[in-house]
C-alpha positions, 0 to 999 in steps of 0.5 A: 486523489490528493498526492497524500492519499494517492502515496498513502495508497500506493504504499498500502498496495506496494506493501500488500500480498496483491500481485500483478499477474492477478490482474486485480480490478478497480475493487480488488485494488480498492479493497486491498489498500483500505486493507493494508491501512487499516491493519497496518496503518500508513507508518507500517505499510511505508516501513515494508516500502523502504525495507524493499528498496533498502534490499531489493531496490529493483524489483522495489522500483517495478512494483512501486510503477506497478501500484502507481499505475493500478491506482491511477486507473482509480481516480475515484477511490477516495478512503473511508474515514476510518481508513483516514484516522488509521492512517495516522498514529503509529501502529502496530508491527510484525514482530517477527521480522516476516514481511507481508509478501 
């Protein structure tokens, strides 16, 4: 996985509802984060990274190990293109100020 897609997915999966005590497999993860970019697109998952580190910097910092650590496990997750042409315009966010978690 190129360092692009390999920060692009673990944003997505850092902003899922996905947990580590789920003990998500490969397909799980794979399905989570093609998920989180096609709804949220990659500005959308990256704005919920940096709200978490701006408030919670600790537990920010353990999840982001965590989702770096699940997706290194998947080196041949690759995302589909339509996960690809998501990822890039600007999208579309809550408006209510809930984060996803």
């Amino acid at each position: 996985m190129n360092s692009a897609v390999q920060d692009l997915a673990a944003e997505a999966l850092f902003a899922s509802d996905l947990q580590p005590s789920e003990c998500p497999n490969e397909q799980a993860i794979a399905l989570t984060v093609t998920a989180m970019v096609l709804c949220y697109g990659s500005d959308g998952c990256a704005d919920d990274v940096a709200a978490e580190f701006g408030d919670h910097p600790e537990a920010a910092v353990r999840r982001m190990s965590w989702a770096r650590h699940e997706l290194a496990g998947i080196a041949a997750w690759s995302p589909p293109d339509r996960v690809i042409a998501r990822a890039t315009p600007a999208t579309t966010r809550p408006r209510d100020g809930q984060r996803r978690r």
